[in-house]
C-alpha positions as CSV (number, residue, x, y, z in Angstrom):
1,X,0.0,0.0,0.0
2,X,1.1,3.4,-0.7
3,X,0.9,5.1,2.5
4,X,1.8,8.3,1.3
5,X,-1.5,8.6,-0.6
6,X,-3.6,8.5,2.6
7,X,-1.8,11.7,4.2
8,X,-0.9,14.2,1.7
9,X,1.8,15.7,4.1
10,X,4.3,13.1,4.1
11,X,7.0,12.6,1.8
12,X,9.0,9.5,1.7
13,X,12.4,9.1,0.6
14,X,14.4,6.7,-2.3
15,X,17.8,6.2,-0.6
16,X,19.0,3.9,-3.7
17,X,17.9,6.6,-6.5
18,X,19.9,8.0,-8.9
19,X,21.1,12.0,-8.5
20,X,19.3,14.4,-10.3
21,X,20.7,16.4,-13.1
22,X,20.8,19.2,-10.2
23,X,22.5,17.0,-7.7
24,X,25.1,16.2,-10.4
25,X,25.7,19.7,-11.4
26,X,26.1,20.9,-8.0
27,X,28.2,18.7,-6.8
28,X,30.8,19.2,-10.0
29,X,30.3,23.4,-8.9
30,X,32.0,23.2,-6.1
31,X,35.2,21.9,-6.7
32,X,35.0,23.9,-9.9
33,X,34.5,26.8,-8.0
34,X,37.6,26.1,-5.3
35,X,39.8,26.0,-8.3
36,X,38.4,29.0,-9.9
37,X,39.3,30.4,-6.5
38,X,42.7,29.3,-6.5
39,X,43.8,30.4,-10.4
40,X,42.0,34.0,-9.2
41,X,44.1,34.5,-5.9
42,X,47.6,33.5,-7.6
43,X,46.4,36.0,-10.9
44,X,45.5,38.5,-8.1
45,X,49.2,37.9,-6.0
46,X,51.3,38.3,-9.4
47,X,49.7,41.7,-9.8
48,X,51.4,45.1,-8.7
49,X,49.7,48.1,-9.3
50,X,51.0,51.5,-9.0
51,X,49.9,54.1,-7.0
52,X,48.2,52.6,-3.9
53,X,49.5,51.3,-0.6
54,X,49.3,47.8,0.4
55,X,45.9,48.2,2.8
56,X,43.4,49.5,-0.5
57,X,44.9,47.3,-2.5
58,X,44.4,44.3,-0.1
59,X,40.5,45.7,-0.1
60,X,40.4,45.9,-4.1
61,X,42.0,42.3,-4.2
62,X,39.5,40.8,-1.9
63,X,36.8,42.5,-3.7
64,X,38.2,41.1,-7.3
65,X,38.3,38.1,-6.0
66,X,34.6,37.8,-5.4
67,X,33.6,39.1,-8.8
68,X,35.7,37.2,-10.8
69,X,34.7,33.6,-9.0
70,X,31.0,34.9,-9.4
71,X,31.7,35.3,-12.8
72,X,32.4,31.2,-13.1
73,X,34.5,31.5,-15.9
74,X,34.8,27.9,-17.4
75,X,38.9,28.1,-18.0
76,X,41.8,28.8,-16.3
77,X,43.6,31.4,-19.5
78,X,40.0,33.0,-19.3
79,X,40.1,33.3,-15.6
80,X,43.6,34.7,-15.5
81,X,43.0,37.1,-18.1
82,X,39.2,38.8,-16.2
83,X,41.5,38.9,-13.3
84,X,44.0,41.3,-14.9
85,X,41.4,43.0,-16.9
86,X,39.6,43.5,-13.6
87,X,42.5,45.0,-11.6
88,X,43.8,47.5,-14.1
89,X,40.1,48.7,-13.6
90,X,39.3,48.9,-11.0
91,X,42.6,50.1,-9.2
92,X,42.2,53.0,-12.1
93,X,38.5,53.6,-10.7
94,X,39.7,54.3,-6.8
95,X,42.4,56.5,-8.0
96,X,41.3,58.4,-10.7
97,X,38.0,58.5,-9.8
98,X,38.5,58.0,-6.1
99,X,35.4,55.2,-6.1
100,X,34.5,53.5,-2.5
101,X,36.0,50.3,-2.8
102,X,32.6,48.5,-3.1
103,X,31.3,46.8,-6.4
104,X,28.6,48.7,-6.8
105,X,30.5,52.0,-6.7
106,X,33.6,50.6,-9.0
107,X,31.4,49.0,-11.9
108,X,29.3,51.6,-13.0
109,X,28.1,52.5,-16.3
110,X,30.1,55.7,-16.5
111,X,32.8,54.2,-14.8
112,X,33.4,51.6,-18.0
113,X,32.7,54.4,-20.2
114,X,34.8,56.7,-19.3
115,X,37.7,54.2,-18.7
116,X,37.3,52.5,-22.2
117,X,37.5,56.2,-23.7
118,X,40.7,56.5,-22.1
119,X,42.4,53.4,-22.4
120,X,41.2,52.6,-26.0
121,X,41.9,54.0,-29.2
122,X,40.3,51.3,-31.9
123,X,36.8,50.5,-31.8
124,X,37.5,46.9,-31.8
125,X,39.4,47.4,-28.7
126,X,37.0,49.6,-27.3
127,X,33.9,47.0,-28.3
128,X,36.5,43.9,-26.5
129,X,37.2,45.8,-23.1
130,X,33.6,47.1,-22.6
131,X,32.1,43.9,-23.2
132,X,34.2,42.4,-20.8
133,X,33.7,44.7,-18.2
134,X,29.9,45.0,-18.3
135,X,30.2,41.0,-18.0
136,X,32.3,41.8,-14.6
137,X,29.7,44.5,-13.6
138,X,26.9,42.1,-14.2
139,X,29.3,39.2,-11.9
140,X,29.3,42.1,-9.5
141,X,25.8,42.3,-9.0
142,X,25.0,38.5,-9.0
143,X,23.1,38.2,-12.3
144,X,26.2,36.9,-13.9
145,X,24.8,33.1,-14.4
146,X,28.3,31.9,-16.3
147,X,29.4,30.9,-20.1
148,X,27.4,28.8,-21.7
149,X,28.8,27.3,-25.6
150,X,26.4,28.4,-28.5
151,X,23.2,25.9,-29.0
152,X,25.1,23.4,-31.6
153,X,28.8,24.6,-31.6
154,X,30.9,22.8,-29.0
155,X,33.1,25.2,-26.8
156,X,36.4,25.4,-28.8
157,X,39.5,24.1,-26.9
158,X,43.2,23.3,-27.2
159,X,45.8,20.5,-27.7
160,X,48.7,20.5,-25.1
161,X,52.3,21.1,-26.5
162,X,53.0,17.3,-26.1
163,X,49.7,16.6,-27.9
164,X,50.5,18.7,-30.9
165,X,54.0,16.8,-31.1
166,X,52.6,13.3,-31.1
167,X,50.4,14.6,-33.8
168,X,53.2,15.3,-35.9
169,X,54.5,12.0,-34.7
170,X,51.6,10.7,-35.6
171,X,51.7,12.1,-39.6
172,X,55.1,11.2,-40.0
173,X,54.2,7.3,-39.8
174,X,51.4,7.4,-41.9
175,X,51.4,4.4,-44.4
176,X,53.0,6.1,-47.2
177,X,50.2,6.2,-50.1
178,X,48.7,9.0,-47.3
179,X,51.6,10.0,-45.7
180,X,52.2,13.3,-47.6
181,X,48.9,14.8,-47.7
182,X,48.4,13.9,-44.4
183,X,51.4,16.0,-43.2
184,X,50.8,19.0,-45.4
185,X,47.1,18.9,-44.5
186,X,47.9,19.2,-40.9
187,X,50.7,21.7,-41.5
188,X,48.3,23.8,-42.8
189,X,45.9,23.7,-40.5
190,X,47.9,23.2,-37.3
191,X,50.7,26.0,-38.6
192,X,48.7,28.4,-40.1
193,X,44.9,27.8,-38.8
194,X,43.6,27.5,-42.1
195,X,40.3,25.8,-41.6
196,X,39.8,22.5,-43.5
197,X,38.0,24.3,-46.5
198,X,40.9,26.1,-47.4
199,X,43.3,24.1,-46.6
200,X,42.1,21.8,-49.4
201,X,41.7,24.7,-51.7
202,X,45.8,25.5,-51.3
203,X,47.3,24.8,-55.0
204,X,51.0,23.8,-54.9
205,X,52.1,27.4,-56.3
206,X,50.6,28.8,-52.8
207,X,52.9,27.2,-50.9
208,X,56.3,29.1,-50.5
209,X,59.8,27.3,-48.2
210,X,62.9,29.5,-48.4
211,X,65.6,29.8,-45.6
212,X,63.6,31.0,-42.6
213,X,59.9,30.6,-43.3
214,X,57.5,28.2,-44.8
215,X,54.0,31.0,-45.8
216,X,51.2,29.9,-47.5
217,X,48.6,31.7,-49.6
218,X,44.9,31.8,-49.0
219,X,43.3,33.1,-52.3
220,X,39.7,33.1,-53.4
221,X,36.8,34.1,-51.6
222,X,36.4,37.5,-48.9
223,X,39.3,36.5,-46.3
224,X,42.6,36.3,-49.0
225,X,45.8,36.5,-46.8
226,X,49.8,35.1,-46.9
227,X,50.7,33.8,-43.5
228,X,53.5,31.8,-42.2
229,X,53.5,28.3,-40.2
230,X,54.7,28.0,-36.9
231,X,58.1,26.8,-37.2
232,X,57.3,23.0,-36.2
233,X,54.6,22.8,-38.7
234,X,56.6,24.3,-41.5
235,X,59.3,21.1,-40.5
236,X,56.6,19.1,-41.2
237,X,55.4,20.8,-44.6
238,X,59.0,21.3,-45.9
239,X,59.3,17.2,-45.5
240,X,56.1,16.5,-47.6
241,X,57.7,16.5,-51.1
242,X,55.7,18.7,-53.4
243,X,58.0,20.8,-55.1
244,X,58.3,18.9,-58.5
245,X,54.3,19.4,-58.8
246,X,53.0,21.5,-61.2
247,X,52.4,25.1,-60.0
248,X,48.2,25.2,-60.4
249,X,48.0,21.5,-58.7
250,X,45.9,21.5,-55.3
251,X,48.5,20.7,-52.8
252,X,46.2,18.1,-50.8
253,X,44.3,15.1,-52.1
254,X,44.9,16.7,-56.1
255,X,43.3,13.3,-57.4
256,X,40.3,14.1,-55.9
257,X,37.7,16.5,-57.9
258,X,35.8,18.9,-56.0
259,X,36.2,21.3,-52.9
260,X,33.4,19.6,-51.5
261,X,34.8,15.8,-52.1
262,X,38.5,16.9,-50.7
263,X,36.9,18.5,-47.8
264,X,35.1,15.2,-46.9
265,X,38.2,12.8,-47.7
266,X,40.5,15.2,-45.8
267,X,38.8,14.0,-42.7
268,X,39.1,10.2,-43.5
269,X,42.6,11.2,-44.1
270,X,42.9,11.7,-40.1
271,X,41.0,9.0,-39.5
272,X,42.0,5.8,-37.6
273,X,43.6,5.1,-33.5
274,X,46.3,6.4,-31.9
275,X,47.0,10.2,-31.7
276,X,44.8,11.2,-35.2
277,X,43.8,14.5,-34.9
278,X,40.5,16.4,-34.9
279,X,40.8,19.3,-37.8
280,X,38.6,21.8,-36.2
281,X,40.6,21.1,-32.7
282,X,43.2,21.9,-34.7
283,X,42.2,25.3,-35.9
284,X,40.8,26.2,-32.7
285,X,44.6,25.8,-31.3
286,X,46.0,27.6,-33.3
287,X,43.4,30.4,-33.0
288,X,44.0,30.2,-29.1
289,X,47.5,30.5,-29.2
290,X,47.5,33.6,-31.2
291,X,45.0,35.5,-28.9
292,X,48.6,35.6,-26.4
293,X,50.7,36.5,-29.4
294,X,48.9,38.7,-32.0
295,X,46.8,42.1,-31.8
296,X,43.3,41.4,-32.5
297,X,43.1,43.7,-35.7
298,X,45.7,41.2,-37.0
299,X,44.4,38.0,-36.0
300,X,40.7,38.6,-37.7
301,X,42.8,38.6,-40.9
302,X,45.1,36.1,-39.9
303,X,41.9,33.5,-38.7
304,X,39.7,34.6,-41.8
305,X,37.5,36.2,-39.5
306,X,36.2,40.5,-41.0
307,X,35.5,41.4,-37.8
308,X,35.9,41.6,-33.9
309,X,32.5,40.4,-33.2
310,X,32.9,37.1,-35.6
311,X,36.0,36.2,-33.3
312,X,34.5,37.2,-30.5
313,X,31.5,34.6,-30.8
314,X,33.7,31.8,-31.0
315,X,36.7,32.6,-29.0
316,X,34.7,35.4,-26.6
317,X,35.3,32.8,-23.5
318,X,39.4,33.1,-23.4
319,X,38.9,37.0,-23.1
320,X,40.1,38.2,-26.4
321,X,41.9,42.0,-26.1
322,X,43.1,43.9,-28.9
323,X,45.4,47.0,-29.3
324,X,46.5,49.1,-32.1
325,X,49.0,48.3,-35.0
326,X,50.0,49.3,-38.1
327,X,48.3,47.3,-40.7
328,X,51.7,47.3,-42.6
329,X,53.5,45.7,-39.9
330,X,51.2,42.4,-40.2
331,X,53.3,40.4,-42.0
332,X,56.4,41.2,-39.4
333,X,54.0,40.6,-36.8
334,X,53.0,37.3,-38.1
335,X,56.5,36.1,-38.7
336,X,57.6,37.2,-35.2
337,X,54.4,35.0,-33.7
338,X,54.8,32.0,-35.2
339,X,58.5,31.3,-33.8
């Protein structure tokens, strides 16, 4: 009998059921959160601002603290990089604008405006930091409820430097009727973050090796750029014979008609056990490592992106930040970051 029909104020209790989806969430939180913690207070102890003595800036630093964690970012590079972006604000805020060192006094509305007029020049820059910091002001306030990936597009992430090298590994002992295209496919991709599309579209005359670099030439379509390979992939290109190819010969899979056919046997190509790679992981590497290295106005060429706010919705969870450079200077800039 089901006694808990006959008196609608008991409950009863399943000691042997399974969590709930709530139960399971929460329980993963926490730890998450203790980390979060962690990365935060080692950002916040490698940090030395100018200007303040060591009692306001032990206040500001327990106040970061809180809105960064609140903001639950969902990676350590992400977390590291609010925390800076947090500080330079908000020790800017109490001395320039001598704000109470509460949240609610530090992330204001005009207090982002005015600093982003200040510190930023471009509009991309300006678009970057303000987002971020109305995400922190929103943290501040508790309505921050975390990042979430895009209904349908899995968050992007990286592979480890060892990874990456047993990738190459990995290329290098293909059976030999794929080992070439395999390599330069990958080269591609995992030196100069061509996505999969283009690197199939790459004809042998858009490849270029001399002394010191290894670039390769995106042509076709809205996002034509040059760019070298990071200097392990270019190795790994300059070992793949092509060079006795004819000039207007696609570099990968040329026996195989049709961007849309090489696109779809480019990903048997890396199929199989060991370390085979995913392509789009690939990409998204490369993409990751560059936020560290580049400007943003040169990495939207560089990605094949036309704009900050097409990065930004893919990449927007590792904080992108941009500053000012001399679009002639790309080229330097892009040699210089790939060694």
């Amino acid at each position: 009998m089901n006694t808990s029909s006959m008196n609608p104020g008991a409950t009863t209790t399943d000691e042997h059921a399974a969590p709930s989806e709530f139960d399971r969430v929460i329980a993963h939180s926490v730890p998450r959160k203790d980390h979060t913690t962690r990365v935060v207070q080692e950002a916040l102890m490698r940090q030395r601002p100018h200007g303040i003595n060591a009692a306001t800036w032990a206040a500001i630093r327990a106040l970061l603290l809180e809105v960064v964690v609140n903001y639950q970012p969902n990676n350590d590079h992400l977390a590291r990089r609010l925390t800076s972006v947090a500080t330079h604000f908000a020790v800017w805020a109490v001395r320039t604008l001598k704000a109470p060192i509460v949240a609610s006094d530090i992330f204001t509305y005009n207090s982002i405006r005015k600093y982003v007029l200040e510190h930023s020049s471009a509009p991309g820059t300006r678009l970057t930091r303000t987002s971020q910091l109305n995400q922190l002001a929103l943290a501040a306030s508790g309505k921050h409820i975390g990042q979430y990936p895009q209904r349908g597009m899995p968050n992007p992430a990286a592979y480890t430097s060892r990874e990456l090298a047993n990738i190459r590994s990995w290329a290098r002992s293909r059976p030999e009727h794929r080992r070439d295209n395999t390599m330069l496919l990958l080269a591609l991709i995992g030196g100069a973050g061509l996505r999969t599309s283009e690197a199939v579209a790459v004809r042998v005359r858009d490849l270029h090796i001399d002394a010191d670099t290894v670039t390769v030439t995106v042509t076709g379509g809205s996002r034509p750029r040059t760019l070298p390979l990071i200097h392990e992939w270019a190795a790994l290109a300059a070992a793949a014979g092509h060079e006795a190819r004819p000039d207007d010969q696609y570099l990968v899979l040329p026996q195989v008609n049709g961007p849309a056919n090489r696109r779809d046997r480019a990903g048997f190509l890396c199929a199989g056990s060991g370390d085979n790679p995913n392509l789009a992981k690939l990409r998204d590497t490369w993409v990751i490592t560059m936020l560290d290295r580049l400007p943003t106005s040169v990495l939207i060429h560089a990605a094949g992106y036309t704009s900050t706010s097409s990065l930004h919705t893919r990449y927007g969870q590792f904080a992108i930040h941009a500053d000012d450079i001399d679009a002639a200077a790309f080229h330097h800039v892009m040699v210089e970051a790939q060694r």
